[in-house]
C-alpha positions in Angstrom: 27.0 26.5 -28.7 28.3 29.7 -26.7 30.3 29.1 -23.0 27.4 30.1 -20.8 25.1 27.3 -22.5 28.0 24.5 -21.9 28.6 25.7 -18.8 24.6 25.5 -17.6 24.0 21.7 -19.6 27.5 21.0 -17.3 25.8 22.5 -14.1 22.2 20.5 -14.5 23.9 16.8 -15.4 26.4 17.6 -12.3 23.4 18.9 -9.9 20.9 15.7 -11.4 24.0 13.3 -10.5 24.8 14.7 -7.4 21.1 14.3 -6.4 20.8 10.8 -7.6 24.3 9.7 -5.5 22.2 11.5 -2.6 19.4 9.8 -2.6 21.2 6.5 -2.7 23.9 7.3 0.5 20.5 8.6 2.4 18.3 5.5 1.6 21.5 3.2 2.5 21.8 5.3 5.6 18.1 5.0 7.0 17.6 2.7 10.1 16.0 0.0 8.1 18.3 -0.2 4.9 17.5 -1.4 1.2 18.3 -4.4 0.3 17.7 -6.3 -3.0 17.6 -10.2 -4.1 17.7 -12.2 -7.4 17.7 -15.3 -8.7 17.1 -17.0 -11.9 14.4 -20.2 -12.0 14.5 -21.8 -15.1 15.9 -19.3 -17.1 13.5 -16.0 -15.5 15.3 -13.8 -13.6 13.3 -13.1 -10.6 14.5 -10.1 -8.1 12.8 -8.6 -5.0 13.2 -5.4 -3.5 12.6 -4.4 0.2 14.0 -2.6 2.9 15.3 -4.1 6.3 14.0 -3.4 9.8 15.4 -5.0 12.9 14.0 -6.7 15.5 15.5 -4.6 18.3 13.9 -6.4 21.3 10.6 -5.9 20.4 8.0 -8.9 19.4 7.0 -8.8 16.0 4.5 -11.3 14.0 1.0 -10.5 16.6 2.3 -7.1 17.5 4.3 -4.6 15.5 2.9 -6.4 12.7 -0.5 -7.3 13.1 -2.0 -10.6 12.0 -5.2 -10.1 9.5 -3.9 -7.2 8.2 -1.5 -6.2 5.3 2.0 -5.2 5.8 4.3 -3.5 3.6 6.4 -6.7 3.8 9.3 -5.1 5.3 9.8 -0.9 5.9 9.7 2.6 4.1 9.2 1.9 0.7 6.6 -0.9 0.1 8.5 -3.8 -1.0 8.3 -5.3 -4.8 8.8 -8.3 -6.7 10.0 -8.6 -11.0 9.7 -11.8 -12.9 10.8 -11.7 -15.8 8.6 -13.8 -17.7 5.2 -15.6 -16.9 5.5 -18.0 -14.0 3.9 -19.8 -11.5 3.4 -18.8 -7.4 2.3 -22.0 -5.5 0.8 -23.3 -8.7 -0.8 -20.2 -9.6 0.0 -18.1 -13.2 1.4 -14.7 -12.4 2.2 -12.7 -15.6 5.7 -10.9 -16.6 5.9 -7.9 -14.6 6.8 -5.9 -11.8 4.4 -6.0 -8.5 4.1 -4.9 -5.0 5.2 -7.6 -2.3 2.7 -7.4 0.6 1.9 -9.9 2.9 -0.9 -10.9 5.4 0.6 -12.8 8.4 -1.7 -14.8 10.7 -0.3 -16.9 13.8 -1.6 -19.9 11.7 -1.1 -19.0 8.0 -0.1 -16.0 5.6 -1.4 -14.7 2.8 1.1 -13.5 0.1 -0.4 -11.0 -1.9 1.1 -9.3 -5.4 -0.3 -6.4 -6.3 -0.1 -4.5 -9.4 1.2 -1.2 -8.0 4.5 -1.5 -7.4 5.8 1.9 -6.1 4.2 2.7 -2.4 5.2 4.0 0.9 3.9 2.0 3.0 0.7 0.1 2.8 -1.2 3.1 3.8 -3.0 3.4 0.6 -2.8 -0.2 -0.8 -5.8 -1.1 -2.6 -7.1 -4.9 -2.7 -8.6 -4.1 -6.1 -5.6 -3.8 -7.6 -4.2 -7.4 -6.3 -3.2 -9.7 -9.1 -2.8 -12.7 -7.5 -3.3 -14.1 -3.6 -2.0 -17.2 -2.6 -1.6 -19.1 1.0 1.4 -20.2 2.9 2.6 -21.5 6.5 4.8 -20.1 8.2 7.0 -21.9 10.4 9.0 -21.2 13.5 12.9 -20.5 12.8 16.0 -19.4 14.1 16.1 -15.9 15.5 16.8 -13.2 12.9 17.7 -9.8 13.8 17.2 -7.7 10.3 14.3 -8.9 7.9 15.9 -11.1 5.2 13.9 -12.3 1.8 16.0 -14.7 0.5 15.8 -16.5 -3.2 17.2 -19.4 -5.1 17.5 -21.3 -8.1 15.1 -24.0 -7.5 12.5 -20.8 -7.0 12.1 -20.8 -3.2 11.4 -17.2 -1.9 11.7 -16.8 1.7 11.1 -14.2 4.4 13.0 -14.4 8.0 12.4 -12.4 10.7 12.4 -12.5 14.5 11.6 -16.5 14.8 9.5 -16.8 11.6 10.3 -18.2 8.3 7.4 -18.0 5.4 8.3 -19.4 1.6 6.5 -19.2 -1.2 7.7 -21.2 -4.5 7.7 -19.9 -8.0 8.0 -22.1 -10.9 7.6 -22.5 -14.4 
């Protein structure tokens, strides 16, 4: 290989890095950062990916997020969820796989929805026919929480906090 072709294989892996590092610094910069969670229930590793918005002295749940209708489950990016190997969510199977998190919050009960399109902005195009699995939860009231948090543990309880509302949903074996 002659100089000029180095040098312009050099150029293309230094330009493709320098994009990638980039991307990452802008996404970690945005108002509502990214944040990701793992944890590993009975030996499936089981990791959720979302981005963070913050209260800022606004009301939430009944406001900036509607009841009845389906949020992103946090900001920009819609939100996802990876198990992975089969398990169950509130008793219900849900195959091996990577999904899109997106929620339905009601005053009284949400509905947690995973959806077989993972990749979104938003929930401007999500598409109900392309929802795996549904299942039911209460939420209940909670200390206040400034920035969105999904948390997750061993035992296989996934949790979303925000403003003074806490919703889990379980995942087992």
């Amino acid at each position: 290989m002659n100089k000029l072709n180095l040098t312009a294989i050099a150029l293309i892996i230094l330009v493709a890095t320098a994009s990638q590092v980039m991307a990452q610094n802008g996404k970690s910069k945005r108002p509502s950062p990214p944040a990701q969670v793992s944890a590993s229930v009975d030996g499936t590793t089981v990791t959720v990916d979302y981005s963070r918005p913050s209260v800022k002295g606004r009301t939430i749940f009944g406001d900036l997020v509607p009841f009845s209708k389906v949020w992103r489950t946090g900001a920009n990016e819609s939100s996802w969820i990876e198990v992975s190997s089969d398990v169950k969510i509130e008793g219900q199977k849900l195959a091996k796989g990577k999904y899109g998190l997106f929620t339905i919050p009601g005053k009284d009960e949400w509905t947690i929805i995973f959806n077989s399109v993972s990749n979104k902005w938003g929930a401007y195009s999500y598409d109900d026919s392309k929802d795996v699995l549904r299942v039911k939860v209460k939420p209940e009231s909670a200390d206040f929480t400034e920035q969105f948090t999904v948390s997750a543990d061993d035992n296989g309880a996934v949790t979303l906090s925000w403003e003074k509302t806490l919703v889990t949903f379980n995942i087992s074996k």
